[in-house]
C-alpha positions as CSV (number, residue, x, y, z in Angstrom):
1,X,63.0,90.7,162.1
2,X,63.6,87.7,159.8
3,X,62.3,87.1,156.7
4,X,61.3,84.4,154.8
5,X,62.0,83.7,150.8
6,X,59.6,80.8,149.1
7,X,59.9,79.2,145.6
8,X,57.7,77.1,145.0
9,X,58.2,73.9,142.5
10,X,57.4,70.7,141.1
11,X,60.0,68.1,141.3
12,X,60.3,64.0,141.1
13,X,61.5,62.6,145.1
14,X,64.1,61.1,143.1
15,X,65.5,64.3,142.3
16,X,66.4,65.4,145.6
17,X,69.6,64.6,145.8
18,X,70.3,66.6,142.7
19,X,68.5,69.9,144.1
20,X,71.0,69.5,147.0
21,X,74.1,69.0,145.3
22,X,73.4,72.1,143.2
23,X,72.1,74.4,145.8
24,X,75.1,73.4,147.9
25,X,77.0,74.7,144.9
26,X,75.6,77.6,144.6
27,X,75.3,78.6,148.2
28,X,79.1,78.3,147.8
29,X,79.8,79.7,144.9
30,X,77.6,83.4,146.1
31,X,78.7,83.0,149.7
32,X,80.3,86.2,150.1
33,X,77.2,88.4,148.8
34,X,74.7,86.4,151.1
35,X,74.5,89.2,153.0
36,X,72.3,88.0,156.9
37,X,71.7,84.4,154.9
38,X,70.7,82.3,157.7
39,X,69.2,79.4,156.6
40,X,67.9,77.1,153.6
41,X,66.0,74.5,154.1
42,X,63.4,72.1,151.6
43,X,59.7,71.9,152.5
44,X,57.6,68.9,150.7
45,X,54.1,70.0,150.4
46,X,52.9,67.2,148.6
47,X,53.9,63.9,146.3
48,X,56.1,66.3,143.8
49,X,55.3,69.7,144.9
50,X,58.3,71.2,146.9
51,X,58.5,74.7,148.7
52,X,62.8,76.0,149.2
53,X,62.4,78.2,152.3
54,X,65.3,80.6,152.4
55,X,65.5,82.5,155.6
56,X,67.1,86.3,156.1
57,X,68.2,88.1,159.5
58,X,66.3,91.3,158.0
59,X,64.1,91.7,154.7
60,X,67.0,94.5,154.2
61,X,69.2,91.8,154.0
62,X,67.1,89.9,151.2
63,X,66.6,92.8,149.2
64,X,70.4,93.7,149.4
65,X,71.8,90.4,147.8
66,X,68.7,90.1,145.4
67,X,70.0,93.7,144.2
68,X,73.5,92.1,143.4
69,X,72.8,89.7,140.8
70,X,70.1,87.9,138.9
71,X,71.8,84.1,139.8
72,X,71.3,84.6,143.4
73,X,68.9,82.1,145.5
74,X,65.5,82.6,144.5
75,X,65.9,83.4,140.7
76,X,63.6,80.6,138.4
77,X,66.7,79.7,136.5
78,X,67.9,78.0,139.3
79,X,65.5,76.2,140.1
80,X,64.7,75.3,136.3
81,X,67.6,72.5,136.5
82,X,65.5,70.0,138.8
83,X,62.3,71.2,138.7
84,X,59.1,73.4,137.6
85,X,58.7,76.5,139.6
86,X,55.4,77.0,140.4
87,X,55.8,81.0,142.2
88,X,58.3,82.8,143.9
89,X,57.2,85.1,146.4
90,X,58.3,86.2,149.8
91,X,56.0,84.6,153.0
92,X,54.9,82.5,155.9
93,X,55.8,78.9,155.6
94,X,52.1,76.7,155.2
95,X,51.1,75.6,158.2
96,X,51.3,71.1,158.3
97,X,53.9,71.5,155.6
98,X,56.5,68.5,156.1
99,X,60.6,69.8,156.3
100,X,62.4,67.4,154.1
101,X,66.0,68.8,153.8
102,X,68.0,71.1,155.2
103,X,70.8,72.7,153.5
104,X,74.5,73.2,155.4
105,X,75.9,76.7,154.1
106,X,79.0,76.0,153.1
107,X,81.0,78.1,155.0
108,X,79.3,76.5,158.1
109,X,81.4,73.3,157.0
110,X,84.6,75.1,156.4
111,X,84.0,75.7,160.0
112,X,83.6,72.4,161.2
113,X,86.2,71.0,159.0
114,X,88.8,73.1,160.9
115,X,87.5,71.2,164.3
116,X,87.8,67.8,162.9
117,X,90.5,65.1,161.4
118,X,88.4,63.5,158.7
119,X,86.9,64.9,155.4
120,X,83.3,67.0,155.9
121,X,81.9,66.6,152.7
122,X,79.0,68.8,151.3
123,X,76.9,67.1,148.5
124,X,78.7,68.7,145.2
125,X,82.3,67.6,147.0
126,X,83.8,64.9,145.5
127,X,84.1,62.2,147.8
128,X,80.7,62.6,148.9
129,X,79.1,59.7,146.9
130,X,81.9,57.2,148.5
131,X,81.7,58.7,152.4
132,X,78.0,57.7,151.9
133,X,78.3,54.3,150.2
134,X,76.0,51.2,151.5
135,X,76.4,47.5,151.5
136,X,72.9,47.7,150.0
137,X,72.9,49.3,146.2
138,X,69.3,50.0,146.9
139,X,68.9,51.9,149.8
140,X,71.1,55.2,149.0
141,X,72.0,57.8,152.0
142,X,71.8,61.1,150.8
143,X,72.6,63.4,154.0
144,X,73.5,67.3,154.0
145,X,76.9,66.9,155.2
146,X,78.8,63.4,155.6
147,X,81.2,63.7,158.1
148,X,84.7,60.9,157.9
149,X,85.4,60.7,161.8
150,X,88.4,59.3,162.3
151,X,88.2,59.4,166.7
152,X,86.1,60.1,169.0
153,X,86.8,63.8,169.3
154,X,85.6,64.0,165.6
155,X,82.6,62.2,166.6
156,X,82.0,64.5,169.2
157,X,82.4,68.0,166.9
158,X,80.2,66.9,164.7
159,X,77.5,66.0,167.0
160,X,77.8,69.2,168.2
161,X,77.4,70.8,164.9
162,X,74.6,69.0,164.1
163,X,72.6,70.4,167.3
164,X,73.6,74.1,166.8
165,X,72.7,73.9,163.4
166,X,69.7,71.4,163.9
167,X,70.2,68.9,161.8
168,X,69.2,65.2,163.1
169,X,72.2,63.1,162.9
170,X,73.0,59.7,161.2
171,X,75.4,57.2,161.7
172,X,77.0,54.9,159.3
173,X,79.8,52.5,159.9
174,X,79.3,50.0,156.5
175,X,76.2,50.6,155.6
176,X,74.8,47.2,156.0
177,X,71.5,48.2,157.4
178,X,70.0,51.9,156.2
179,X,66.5,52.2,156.5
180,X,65.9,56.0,155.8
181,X,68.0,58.3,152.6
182,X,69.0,60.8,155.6
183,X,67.9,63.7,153.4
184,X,68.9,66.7,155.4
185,X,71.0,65.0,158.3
186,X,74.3,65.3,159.2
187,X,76.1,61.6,158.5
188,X,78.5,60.3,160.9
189,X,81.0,57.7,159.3
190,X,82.8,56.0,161.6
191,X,84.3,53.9,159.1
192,X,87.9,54.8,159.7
193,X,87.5,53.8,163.7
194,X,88.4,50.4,163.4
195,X,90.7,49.6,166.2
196,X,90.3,46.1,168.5
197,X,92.3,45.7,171.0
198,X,92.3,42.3,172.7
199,X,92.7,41.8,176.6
200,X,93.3,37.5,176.5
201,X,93.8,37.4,180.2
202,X,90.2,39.0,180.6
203,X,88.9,37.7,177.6
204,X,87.7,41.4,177.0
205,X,88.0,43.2,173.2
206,X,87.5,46.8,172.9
207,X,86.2,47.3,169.5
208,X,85.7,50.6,167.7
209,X,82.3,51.9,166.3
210,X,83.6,50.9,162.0
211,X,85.6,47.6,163.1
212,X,84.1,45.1,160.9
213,X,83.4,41.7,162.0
214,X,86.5,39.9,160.4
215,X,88.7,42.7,162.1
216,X,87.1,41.3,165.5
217,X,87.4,37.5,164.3
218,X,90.9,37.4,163.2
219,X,92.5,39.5,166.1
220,X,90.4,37.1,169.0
221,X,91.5,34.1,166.8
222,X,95.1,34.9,167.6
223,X,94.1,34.3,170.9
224,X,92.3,31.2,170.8
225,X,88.6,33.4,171.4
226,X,85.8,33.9,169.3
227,X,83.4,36.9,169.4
228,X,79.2,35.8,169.4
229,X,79.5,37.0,165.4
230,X,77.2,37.5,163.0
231,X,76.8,35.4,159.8
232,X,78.7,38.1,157.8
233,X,82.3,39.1,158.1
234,X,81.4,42.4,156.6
235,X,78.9,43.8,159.2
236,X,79.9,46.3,161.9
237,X,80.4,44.6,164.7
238,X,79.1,47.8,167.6
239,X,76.1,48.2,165.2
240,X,75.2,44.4,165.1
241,X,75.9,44.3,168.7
242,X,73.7,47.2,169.8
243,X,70.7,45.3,167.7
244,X,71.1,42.6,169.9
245,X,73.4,40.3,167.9
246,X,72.3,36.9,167.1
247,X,75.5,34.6,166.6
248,X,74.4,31.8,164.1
249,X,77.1,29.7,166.0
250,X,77.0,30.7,169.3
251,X,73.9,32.2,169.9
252,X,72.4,29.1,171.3
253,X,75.5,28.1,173.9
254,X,75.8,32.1,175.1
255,X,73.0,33.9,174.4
256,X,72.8,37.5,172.4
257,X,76.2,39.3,171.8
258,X,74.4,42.5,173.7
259,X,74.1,39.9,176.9
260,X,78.0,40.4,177.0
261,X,78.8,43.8,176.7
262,X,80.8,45.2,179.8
263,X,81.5,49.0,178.5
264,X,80.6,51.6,176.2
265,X,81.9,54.4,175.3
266,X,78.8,57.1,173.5
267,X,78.9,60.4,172.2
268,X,75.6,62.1,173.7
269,X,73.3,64.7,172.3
270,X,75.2,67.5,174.1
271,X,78.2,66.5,172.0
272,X,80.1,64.9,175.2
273,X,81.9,61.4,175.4
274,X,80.7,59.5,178.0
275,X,81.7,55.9,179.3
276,X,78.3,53.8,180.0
277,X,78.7,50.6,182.4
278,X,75.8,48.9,184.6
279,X,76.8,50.1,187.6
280,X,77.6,53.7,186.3
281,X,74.6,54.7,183.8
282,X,72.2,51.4,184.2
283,X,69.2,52.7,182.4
284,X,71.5,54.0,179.3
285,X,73.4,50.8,179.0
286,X,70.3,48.5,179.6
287,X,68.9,51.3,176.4
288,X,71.8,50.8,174.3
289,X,71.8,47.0,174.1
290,X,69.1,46.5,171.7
291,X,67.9,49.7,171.1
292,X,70.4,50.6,168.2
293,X,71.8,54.0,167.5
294,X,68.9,55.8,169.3
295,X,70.7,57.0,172.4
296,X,73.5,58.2,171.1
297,X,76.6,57.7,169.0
298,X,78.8,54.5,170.5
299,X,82.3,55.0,169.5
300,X,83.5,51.6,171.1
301,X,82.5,48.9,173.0
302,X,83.9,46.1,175.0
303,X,82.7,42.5,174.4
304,X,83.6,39.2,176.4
305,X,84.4,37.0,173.9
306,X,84.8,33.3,174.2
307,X,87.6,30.2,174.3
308,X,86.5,29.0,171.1
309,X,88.4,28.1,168.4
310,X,87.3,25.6,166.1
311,X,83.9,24.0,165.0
312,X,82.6,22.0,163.2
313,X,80.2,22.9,160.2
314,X,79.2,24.6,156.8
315,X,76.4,24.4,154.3
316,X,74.3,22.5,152.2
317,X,72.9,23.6,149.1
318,X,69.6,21.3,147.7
319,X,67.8,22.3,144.5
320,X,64.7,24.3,145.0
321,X,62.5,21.8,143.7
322,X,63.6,19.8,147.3
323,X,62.0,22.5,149.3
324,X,59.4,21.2,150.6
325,X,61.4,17.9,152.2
326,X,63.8,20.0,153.5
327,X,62.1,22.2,155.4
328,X,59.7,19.4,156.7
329,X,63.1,17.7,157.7
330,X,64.3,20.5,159.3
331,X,61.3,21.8,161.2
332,X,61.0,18.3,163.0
333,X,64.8,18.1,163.1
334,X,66.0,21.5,165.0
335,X,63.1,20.4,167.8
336,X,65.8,18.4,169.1
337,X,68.9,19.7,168.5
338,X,71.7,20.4,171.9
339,X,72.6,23.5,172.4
340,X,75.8,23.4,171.3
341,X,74.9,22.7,167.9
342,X,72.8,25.6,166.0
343,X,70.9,25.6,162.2
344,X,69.2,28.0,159.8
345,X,67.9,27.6,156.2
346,X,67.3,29.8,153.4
347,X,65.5,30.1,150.0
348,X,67.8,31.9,147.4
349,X,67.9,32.5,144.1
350,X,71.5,32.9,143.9
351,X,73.2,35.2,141.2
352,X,75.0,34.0,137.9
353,X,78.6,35.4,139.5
354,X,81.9,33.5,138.8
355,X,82.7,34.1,142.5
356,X,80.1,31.4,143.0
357,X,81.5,27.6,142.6
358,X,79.7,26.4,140.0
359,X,76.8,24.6,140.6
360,X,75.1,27.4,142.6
361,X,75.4,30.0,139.7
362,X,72.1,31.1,139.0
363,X,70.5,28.6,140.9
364,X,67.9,28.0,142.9
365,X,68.5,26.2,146.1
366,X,67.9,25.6,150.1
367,X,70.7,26.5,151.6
368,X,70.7,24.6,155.2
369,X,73.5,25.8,157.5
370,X,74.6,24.0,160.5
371,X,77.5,24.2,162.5
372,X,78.3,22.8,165.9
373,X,80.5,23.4,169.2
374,X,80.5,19.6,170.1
375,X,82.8,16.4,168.5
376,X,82.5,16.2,165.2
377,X,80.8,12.8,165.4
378,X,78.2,13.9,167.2
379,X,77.9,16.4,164.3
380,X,77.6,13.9,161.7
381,X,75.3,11.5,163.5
382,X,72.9,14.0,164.2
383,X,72.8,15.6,160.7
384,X,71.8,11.7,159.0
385,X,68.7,13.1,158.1
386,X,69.9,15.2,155.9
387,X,72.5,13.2,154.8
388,X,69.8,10.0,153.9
389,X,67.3,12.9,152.1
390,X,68.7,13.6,149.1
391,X,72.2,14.4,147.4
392,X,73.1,17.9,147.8
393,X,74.2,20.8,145.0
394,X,77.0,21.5,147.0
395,X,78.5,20.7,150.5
396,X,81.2,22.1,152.6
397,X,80.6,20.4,156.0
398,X,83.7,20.1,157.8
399,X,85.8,20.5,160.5
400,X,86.9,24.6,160.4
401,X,88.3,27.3,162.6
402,X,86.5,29.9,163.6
403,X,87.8,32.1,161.5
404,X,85.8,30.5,158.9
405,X,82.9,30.8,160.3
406,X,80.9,33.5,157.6
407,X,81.6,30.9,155.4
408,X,78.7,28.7,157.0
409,X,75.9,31.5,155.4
410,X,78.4,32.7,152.4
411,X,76.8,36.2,152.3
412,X,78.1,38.4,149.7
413,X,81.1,40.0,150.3
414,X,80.6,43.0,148.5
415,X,78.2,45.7,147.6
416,X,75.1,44.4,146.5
417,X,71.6,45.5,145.5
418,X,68.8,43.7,147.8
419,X,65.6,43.9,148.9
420,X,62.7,43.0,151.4
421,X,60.2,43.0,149.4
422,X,58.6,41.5,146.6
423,X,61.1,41.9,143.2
424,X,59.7,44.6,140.9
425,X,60.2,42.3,137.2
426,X,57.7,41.9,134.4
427,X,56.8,38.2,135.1
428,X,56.0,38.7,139.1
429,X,53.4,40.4,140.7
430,X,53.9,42.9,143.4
431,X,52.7,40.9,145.9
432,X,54.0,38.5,148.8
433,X,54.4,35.0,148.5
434,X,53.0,33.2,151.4
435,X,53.9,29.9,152.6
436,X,53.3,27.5,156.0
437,X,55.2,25.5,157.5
438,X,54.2,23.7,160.7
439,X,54.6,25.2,164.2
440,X,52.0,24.6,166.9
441,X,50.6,27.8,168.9
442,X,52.7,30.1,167.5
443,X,53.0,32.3,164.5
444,X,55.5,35.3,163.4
445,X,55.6,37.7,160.2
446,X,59.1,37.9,158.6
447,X,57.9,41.8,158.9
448,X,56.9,41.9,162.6
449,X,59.1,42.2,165.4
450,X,57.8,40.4,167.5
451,X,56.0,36.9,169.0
452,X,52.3,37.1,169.3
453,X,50.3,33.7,170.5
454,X,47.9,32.6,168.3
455,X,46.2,29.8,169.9
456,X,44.3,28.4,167.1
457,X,47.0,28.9,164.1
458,X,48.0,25.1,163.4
459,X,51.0,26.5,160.7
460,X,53.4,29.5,161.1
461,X,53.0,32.2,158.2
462,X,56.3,34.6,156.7
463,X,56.0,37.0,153.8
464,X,58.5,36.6,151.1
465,X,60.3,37.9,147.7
466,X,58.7,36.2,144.8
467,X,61.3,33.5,143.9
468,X,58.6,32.8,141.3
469,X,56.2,34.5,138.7
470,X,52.5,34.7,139.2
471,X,52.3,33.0,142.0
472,X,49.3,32.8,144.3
473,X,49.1,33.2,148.0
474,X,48.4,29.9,149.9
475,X,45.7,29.8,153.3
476,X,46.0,27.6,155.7
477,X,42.8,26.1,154.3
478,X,43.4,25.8,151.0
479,X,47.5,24.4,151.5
480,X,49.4,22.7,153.6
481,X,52.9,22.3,154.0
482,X,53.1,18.8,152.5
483,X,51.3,20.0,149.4
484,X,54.2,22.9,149.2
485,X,56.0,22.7,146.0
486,X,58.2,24.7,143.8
487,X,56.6,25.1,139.9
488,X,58.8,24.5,136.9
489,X,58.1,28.5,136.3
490,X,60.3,29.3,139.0
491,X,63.1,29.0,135.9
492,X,61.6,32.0,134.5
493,X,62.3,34.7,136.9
494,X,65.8,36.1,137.2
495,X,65.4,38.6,140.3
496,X,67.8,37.4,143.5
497,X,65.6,36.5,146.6
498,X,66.2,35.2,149.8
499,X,64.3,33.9,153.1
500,X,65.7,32.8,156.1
501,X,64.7,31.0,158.8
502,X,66.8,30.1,162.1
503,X,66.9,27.5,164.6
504,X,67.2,29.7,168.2
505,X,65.7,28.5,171.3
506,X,64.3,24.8,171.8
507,X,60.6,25.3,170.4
508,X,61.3,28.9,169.0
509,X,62.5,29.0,165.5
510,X,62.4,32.6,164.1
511,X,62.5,34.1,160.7
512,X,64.7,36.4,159.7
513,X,65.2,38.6,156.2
């Protein structure tokens, strides 16, 4: 009969990862007197009260390794490092209580590390903090085991681990979106995976689950093709692609980069490799484009790309005290754009970085990006609006290959903290700043997924960071779009912000963070 050993303790959330990297230790440092150990898991009972649930094959088993030593699991000492204990007793586990984290014995993962090519990586390992790295500083992964795959095979083995042990798995390929820390998951890095393989007479690449999107770019470009990219070359191209994959470039002339997937190759549930087409599997592979990493682990996927190799665009960077021109000029402008020629804009407050040229250092601009498939002519003809409004900041409009094409939106490049909500500094509030800007019938939250008709809205509404202190929020009664200006305060605040809004369908602008 099992048995159940509870300590119960106060702790910060923030000092989770530190309970796991030192009960990983010492799980591996008693290992060979945890005699029937089966399992150790962290309960959360309530904001800072925690309950470690250590589970026994017999209680003869519990009382046998508690008579070995004083540091064994359970003792108040331990727990003294990251917390207060509260009791220690033996018992049932409350009843609503919420399981938090896991914890992988180590000597489970010397197991799977004998199954796989890449590192396994416990918490306390070195090597762990860098297996789990993000793009964004501010949303940290903090699994129970981080698993390097390097093929498809690894991929598999650890899958399989994670259901025998039951552990919910993660995947991470660079990190660019994380939503949830992964306490007590097992993390699947694919990062290593990053083969593309072009077929030019087909106009098919295979692209493996961590192939970023210059790896995709530069081997099609040898080609004369172009992938339907994303506006960063530093994204994972399967994981931007199973989102749907909105090409700031292409998007408009070929649709969603999920539109033309042909194969995919997913590690299921069960642990087994599987190839997913829409004649063999049509419900998976109609799941899998769009709905993210929920249906599995994709390993690769096949993309049409595209004879394109040149184009015709950049950005322009206006001070922020132009906003409210330049969005009025680009609302009515992008109405009437072809489709072969596609536009977003975005509200930054841009760093103080010597990577920056220059003038954009620590500013605060508009950054309107356009680029075009058509004749450069027609580009410039059509962007006189812009060009008649007002001097730009900085401008790198020109004729470009493809390859260039992340230099249109100029995200970072490299790690960075950033967030989607409003800045937490002494001079703003923690609140939204609202703004409108015309659209008829419709209206759409930066937050919200998706369109909802709103018949009588006359002005579209998106929640953003605070680019500037104390601000209040703006009604559609009380403010209009015209009346939309940028205070001399906005100086004052030094947290980085952005808001984006893209051109898409005729009609249909969306907003995007």
């Amino acid at each position: 009969m099992t048995t159940v050993e509870l300590t119960r303790f106060r702790m910060n959330p923030d000092q989770v990862a530190d309970l796991l990297a030192a009960h990983s230790k010492m799980l591996a440092d008693f290992a060979a007197d945890l005699d029937g150990f089966l399992d150790a898991r962290l309960v959360r009972l309530s904001d800072d009260e925690w309950l470690d649930v250590l589970t026994w094959d017999t209680p003869e088993d519990l009382a046998a390794s508690r008579a070995k030593g004083p540091d064994l699991p359970g003792v108040a000492a331990f727990y003294a490092t990251v917390g207060d204990v509260i009791s220690d007793e033996d018992g049932e586990l409350e009843t609503g209580a919420e399981p938090v984290a896991p914890v992988v014995i180590p000597g489970h993962a010397a197991d799977l590390a004998r199954h796989v090519d890449g590192p396994v990586l416990l918490p306390a390992d070195g090597g762990y903090a860098g297996e789990c790295a993000t793009y964004n500083l501010n949303r940290v992964l903090e699994p129970a085991l981080a698993v390097g795959a390097t093929c498809e095979a690894d991929v598999c083995a650890a899958v399989r681990f994670a259901a025998a042990h039951s552990l919910p798995v993660a995947v991470k390929a660079t990190g660019h979106q994380v939503v949830l820390p992964g306490h007590g998951a097992l993390l699947v890095s694919t990062g290593r995976m990053n083969g593309v393989t072009v077929d030019p007479d087909r106009r098919i690449v295979r692209i493996e689950a961590g192939a970023r999107a210059r790896d995709v770019v530069r081997a099609t470009a040898a080609h004369g093709l172009a992938p339907a990219s994303g506006s960063a070359a530093t994204v994972g191209v399967v994981g931007y692609t199973l989102g749907g994959g909105q090409s700031p470039l292409l998007g408009r002339s070929f649709g969603y980069a999920a539109d033309h997937v042909r194969e995919l190759r997913v590690v299921s549930a069960e642990g087994v490799s599987r190839t997913v087409t829409a004649d063999s599997e049509p419900d998976l592979f109609w799941a899998l484009r769009g709905g993210k990493g929920n249906f599995g682990v994709v390993t690769s996927v096949d993309l049409e790309a595209f004879p394109v190799a040149r184009f015709y665009g950049g950005g322009l960077w206006y001070r922020g005290e132009q906003m409210a021109d330049v969005l009025h000029t680009w609302r009515q402008w992008v109405d009437d754009l072809p489709e072969e020629m596609s536009s977003s804009v975005a509200v930054q407050r841009l760093p103080g970085r010597p990577e920056l040229p220059e003038p954009l250092r620590g500013a605060f601009v508009v950054h309107l990006r356009i680029g075009s498939l058509g004749e450069a002519e027609d580009a410039e003809r059509l962007m006189a609006p812009f060009r008649n409004l007002a001097t730009p900041l900085f401008d790198t409009i020109r004729d470009r290959p493809y390859s260039t094409m992340a230099e249109m939106h100029l995200d970072p490049p490299t790690r960075c903290p950033t967030t989607t909500g409003p800045p937490a500094c002494a001079s703003c509030p923690r609140r939204p700043w609202t703004c409108w800007w015309s659209s008829p019938d419709r209206t759409r939250s930066a937050r919200s997924p998706t369109w909802r008709s709103a018949p009588s809205a006359e002005h579209s509404t998106v929640s953003l960071p605070c680019p500037t202190p104390c601000r209040p929020e703006a009604s559609p009664s009380s403010r209009s779009a015209s009346a939309w200006a940028v205070p001399s305060s906005a100086k004052r605040c030094g947290a980085t912000s952005a808001v984006s809004w893209t051109h898409w369908r005729p009609g249909r602008p969306t907003g995007t963070w």
